[in-house]
Every structure is written in structure tokens, then in C-alpha cells.
N, C-alpha and C positions, 0 to 999 in steps of 0.2 A: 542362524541370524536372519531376520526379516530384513530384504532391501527396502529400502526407504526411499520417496519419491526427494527430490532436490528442491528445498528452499529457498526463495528467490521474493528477494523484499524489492522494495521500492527507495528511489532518491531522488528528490526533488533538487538536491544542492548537497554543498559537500558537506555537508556537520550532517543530514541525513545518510551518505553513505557513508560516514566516518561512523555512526551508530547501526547500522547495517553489518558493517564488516563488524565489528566489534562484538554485537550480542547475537551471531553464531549464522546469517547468512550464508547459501552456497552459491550463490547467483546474486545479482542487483539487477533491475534494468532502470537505464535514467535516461533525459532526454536530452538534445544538444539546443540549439536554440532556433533551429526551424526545424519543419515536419513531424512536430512531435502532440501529440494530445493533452498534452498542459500547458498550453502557453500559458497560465499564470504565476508555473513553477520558475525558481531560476533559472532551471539546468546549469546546462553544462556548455562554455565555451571551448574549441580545439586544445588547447591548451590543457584548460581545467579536464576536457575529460582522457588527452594523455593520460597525464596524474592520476586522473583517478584507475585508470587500466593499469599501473603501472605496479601501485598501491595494492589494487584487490589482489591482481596476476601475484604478487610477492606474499597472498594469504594464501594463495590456492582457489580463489574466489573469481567468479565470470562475471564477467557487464553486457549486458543486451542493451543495445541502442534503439529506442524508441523513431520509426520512422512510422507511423501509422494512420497519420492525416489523409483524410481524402483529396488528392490532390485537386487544384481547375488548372487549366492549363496552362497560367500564367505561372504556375511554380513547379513547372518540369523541367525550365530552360538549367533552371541552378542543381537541377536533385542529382546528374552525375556526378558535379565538382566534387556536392556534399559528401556521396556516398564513398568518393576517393578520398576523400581527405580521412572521414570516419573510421575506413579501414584502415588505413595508414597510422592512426589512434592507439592498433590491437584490441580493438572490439571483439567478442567471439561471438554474434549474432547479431543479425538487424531485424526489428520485428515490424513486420510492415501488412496492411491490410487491402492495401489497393492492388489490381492484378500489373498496373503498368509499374507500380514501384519496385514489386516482385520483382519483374523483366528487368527492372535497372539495377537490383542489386545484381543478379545474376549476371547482368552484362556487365556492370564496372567493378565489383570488388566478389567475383567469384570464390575466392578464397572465404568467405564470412559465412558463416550460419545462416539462413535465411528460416525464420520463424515466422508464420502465418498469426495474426494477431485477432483477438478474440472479435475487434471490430468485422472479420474478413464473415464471419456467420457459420459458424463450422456446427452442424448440429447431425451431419450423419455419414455415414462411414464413408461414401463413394465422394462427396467436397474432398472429403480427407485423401481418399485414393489419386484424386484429380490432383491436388495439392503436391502431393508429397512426386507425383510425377512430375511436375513443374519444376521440383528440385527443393521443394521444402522438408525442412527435417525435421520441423516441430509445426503441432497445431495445438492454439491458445483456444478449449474449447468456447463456445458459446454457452452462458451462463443460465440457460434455458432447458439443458440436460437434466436428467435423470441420471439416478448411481446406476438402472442397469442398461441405459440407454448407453451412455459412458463405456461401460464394459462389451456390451454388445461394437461400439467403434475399435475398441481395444481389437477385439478379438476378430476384426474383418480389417484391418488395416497391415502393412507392413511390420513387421518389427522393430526396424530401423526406424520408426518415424515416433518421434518421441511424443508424447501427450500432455500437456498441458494444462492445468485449470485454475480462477479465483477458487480461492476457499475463504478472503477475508478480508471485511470492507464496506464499500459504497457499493451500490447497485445503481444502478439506470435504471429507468421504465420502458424505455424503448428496448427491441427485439436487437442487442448483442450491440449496444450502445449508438443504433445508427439512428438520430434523435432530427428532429427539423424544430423543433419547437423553437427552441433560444433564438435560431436565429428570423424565427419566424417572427418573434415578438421583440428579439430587441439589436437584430443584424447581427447577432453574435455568431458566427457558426460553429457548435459543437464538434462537426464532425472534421474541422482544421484547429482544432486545440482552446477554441474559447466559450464553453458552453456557460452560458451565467447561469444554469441550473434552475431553470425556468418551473421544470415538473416538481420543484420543492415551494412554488409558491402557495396558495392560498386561493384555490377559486368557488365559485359560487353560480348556479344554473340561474340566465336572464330569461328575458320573454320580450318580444317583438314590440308587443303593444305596451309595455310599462316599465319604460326606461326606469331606469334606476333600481327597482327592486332587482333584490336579489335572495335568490332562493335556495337553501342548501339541500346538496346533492345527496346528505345523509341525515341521520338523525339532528347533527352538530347544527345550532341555528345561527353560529356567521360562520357556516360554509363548512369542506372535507379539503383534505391535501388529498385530492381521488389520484397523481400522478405519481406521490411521494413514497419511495421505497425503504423500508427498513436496511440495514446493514447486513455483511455475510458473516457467519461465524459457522466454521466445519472442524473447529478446532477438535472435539469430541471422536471427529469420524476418518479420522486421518490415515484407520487401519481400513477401513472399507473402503475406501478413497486407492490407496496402496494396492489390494487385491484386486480392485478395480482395473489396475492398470496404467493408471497416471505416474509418472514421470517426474513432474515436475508441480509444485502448491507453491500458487501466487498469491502473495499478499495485494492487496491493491492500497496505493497511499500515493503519491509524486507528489501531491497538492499537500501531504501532510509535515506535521512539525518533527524534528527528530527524537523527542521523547514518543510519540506512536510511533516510529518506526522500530524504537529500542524495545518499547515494551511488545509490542505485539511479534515481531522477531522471535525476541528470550521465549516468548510463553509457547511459538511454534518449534524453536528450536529442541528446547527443555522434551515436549510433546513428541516430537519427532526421533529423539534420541532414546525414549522411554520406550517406544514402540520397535524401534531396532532392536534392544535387548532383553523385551520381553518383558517390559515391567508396566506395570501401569503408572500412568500417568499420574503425578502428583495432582492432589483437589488445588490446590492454589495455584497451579497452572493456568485451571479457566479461567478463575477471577481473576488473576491479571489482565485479560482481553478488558474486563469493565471497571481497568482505570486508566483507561484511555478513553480519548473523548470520541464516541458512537450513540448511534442511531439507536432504537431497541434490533436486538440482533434477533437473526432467523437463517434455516437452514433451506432457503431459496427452493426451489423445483429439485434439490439432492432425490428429496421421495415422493418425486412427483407435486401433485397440487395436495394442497390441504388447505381447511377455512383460514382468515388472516395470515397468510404466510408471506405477504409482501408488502402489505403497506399501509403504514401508520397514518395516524390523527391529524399529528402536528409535526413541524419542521425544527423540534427543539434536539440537545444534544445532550447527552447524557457526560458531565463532569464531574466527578467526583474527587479527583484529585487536581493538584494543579506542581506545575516544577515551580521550585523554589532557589533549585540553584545547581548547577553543575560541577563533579568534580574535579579539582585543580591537580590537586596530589593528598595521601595520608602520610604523615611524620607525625614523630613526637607524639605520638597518642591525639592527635588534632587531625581533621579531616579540614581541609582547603578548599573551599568552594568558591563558583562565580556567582555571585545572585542573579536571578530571573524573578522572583515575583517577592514581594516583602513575607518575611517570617519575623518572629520574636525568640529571643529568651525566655525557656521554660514550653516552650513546641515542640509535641512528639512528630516527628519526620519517621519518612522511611528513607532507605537505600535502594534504587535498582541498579542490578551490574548482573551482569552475564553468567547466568546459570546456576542461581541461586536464588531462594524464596525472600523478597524483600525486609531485612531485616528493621524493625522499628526502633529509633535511637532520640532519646530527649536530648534538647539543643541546652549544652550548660555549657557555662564561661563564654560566650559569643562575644567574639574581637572584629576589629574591623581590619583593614589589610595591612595599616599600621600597628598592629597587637593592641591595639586601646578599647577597653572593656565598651559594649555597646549593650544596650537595650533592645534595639533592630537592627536588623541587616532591611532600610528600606529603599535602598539608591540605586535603580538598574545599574544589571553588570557591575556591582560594587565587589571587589572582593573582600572576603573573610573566612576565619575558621572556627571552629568550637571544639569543645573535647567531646573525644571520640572513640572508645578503644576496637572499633572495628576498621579493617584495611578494608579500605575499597580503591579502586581503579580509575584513573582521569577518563572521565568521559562518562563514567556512572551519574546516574541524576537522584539529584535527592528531593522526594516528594513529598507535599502534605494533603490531608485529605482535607476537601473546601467544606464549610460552613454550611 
């Protein structure tokens, strides 16, 4: 039996780690509501992220707490309390990128994992060595590797010291996300959790003497997104990834909704179990990653450089489908949903649920959450059911593909 590196998805809030646990994560990491690189996400309150440790710990499943901001100084006086109270949560790791935040988990909640976070620039064996001497047990590598650059850190590092990497996602342009832009242009600062994602704009090369013209940087004549990166998909190489020496395949998402958290999960999870027992990978495994909403996908510096390997045209998203509705419960040959986007009577949907190929089911007899015949379900959050003769699981999303 081939061991298999540990799945570890993203939560932005709790209906993302409630799809997390559910469509076959082995790890989560989420953020609490300072020091974390999403400040757009909800996260997690002390409270909410008890619960949530409480919940995964009762699957078998870990939570990593996101501490990975670059601190200034004015937000060091608070980072003890925080990191006491966090541990006190039952977190099993704090991922953190600064060298003085290191120092303070190590000093106030010594008991916690301390994971080195992909922001810290981890790109060759001896950081790793320096690192794991500090007391860290894991390194989140830098997204700028190579498979046998990757392997080559494996194989000069500890054994003890676990490895880390994105396999699936957003990219940055900057070298292992450490970005000045955003806040260069609009005060935002990236590297404290508010990047407005500035290198997805739209720019165009000026000249001195003749304001206004604008002149494009490539063929395109209004302008190139020269900054804007494609998305990661390594879903394919998850065995050579494995031999590699990696540990641990991160999804990236915090900022995302929880149908991407669900699908892109199942379709690594699915992937991940196929390759433990030797089987290949179902085809419709992939496609799942492209009905979620992404970038054009690319397999980043994995083999090095290659022509167009990082970055697209334009700053559009690739939708193909959309959720229509959430499941409630199935009885009665009737599938109970909550609406999210309008459907009709006589719409073929799909099902996603946890380790199964989305089955495709036409929407007939559509009731509204009084049983009174409807035409559309088009009321957010309205409930209803329709007949159904397949069981699926609350929390399963039911999809339709867009127009």
C-alpha cells in the first residue's frame, strides 16, 4: 500500500469547514480573526474555533491556525494573549511566517505544532535545516520549487520534519506571496491579510512626454494583466508529488465559498484514495476541479519553467456551473433542498456528495417548502423538494451547469 501525503483544505467560516470535514479532508487550516492572511475571510472567533476543534478532533481531523501576518510592532503587544487563548482552543498547529512569531509560539503555547508557513520563503534544504532547528516541524514549501528541487530538500532534511506544499489554487506573482504592491497602490497591505489583489489588474506601459497614451505591453492593444497568474492544479501528479516526499497537499481557498471547498476536496480526496490502493484515478475526477470557479489551471514551476506557464490574458473566471441549492435531507423518494441561485421545473441538476461521481437528476414535481406545486424555486434560501429516487446527504450541493 502506497502511503499518501495528508489532505488539508481550507475554511474561511464554518459552512466551509463543515464541507471540509465532510467531503474527506485530513487536516483544515482556518483563521481566527487577527494575524491571519485573510482578513476578508470570516474566520473564526475563540468560541467558533473551540467548536470547530471540537467537531474535526470528534472526525479524526486537525486544524491549523493561521498566524502568518507580518507583524509591525504595534501588533506584538496582543500576539501572546492570542497565542494562549488559541492553544487553549486545542489547535494542533500554528502556521506562522515571521521569525519573532515563531519565538512566541515557542514561548507561550509550546505544546502546539509550529509549522513554518509558505510566506517564511522556504526554497532550499539548509532554511529547512535552520527551521526545523528552531523547533518547527513542518515546512509549507515555497511555490517556486521544482519536483526534483522538492525531492532533493526531502532527501537533505530531517525525517522528523514534515513537508508541505500548494497543489491547488490561486497563485501570487510575487516570490512565496511576499507582495508590496496593494499596499503600494491602495494602502492595503497584503502581507497583514488585506491584499486587494492589485497584480490582477489591468495595466498598460506610459511614457513621460505623453500623458495619457497608453501603450500595451504585448500584442493585446488595451494593455496585458503582465502580473496576473493562472491557477494551480497538480491534481494528475499527486504520485510523484508522494515519491517526492511531501507529507502533506494543500489546497488553497480561505477567501473561498464552500461549494470550492467541497468540490475541490472530494475530487483530491477521491485522487488521493485511488493512489493509496493502486488504482487509477477515475477521468471524472479531473473535471471536477473545472466546475469550480478558476483561473485557466497550470502545473506552476512543478517541471521547472516552460512557455506560458504562469500567466494569463485577462482576469476572468472560469463558471461553468453554479449551486442551486443545498441539501436539507432525502425521504420519501424527495430530495429537500435550501435554494441558493433560481432553478425551474424540468432542469437537469447534478448531485455532489462525498466520493461519488456527480450524478445528473431532472428536477420533476418541484414543491415549495409548503408541498404546493411551483414552477421555480426563485426566493433565496427558499426551501423545497422535488422527486428524487437518489439518497444524498445534507450538506451535498445540488448543481446546474450556467448558460
Amino acid at each position: 500500500m502506497t502511503r499518501i501525503p495528508e489532505l488539508l483544505a481550507p475554511a474561511g467560516d464554518r459552512e466551509c469547514l463543515d464541507s471540509a470535514l465532510q467531503f474527506g479532508a485530513d487536516a483544515v487550516y482556518v483563521g481566527a480573526k487577527e494575524y491571519g492572511m485573510r482578513a476578508a475571510a470570516k474566520n473564526f472567533d475563540f468560541d467558533a474555533l473551540r467548536e470547530a476543534v471540537q467537531d474535526a478532533h470528534a472526525r479524526g481531523v486537525k486544524i491549523y491556525l493561521t498566524a502568518n501576518v507580518l507583524p509591525r510592532n504595534a501588533d506584538l503587544a496582543a500576539l501572546p494573549a492570542f497565542l494562549r487563548e488559541a492553544a487553549d482552543c486545542g489547535i494542533d498547529a500554528v502556521i506562522a511566517a515571521d521569525l519573532g512569531v515563531m519565538a512566541a509560539v515557542k514561548a507561550h503555547c509550546p505544546e502546539v505544532a509550529l509549522h513554518a508557513s509558505t510566506q517564511t520563503g522556504i526554497v532550499n534544504y539548509e532554511t529547512a535545516r535552520v527551521l526545523y532547528d528552531m523547533g518547527v516541524s513542518r515546512i509549507v514549501l515555497a511555490r517556486e520549487l521544482s519536483l526534483p528541487e522538492i525531492a532533493e530538500i526531502r532527501a537533505k532534511t530531517p525525517s522528523a520534519l514534515e513537508i508541505e506544499m500548494f497543489v491547488h489554487g490561486a497563485m501570487c506573482m510575487s516570490i512565496s506571496g511576499r507582495c508590496l504592491l496593494s499596499e503600494y497602490l491602495t494602502g492595503r497591505d497584503a502581507n497583514r491579510g488585506a491584499c486587494a489583489q492589485s497584480c490582477r489588474w489591468k495595466y498598460a506601459l506610459t511614457e513621460e512626454k505623453r500623458p495619457g497614451q497608453y501603450f500595451p505591453v504585448s500584442e493585446d492593444s488595451d494593455g496585458s494583466y503582465i502580473l496576473n497568474a493562472k491557477d494551480l492544479c497538480l491534481l494528475p501528479y499527486l504520485k510523484e508529488l508522494s515519491e517526492a516526499g511531501v507529507d502533506s497537499v494543500k489546497i488553497e481557498g480561505r477567501a473561498k465559498a464552500a461549494y470550492y471547498v467541497a468540490g475541490v476536496t472530494n475530487a483530491y480526496r477521491i485522487a488521493l484514495d485511488a493512489l493509496r490502493d493502486g488504482r487509477p484515478c477515475p477521468e471524472w475526477v479531473l473535471r471536477e476541479t473545472e466546475h469550480v470557479s478558476h483561473r485557466p489551471y497550470t502545473t506552476g514551476f512543478l517541471f521547472g519553467r516552460q512557455p506560458d506557464m504562469i500567466w494569463q490574458e485577462e482576469n476572468s473566471y472560469i463558471r461553468d456551473y453554479e449551486v442551486v441549492g443545498i441539501v436539507q435531507k432525502s425521504e420519501g423518494g424527495r430530495l429537500y433542498v435550501s435554494q441558493r441561485n433560481r432553478f425551474f421545473a424540468g432542469d437537469t441538476v447534478e448531485i455532489l456528495m462525498p466520493g461519488k461521481e456527480p450524478p445528473a437528476v431532472a428536477v420533476t414535481d418541484l414543491r415549495n417548502g409548503e408541498g404546493e406545486p411551483i414552477e421555480a424555486a426563485n426566493h433565496a434560501v427558499m426551501d423545497c423538494s422535488f422527486a428524487c429516487d437518489i439518497s444524498a446527504p445534507a450538506g451535498a450541493f445540488v448543481r446546474k451547469r450556467t448558460e
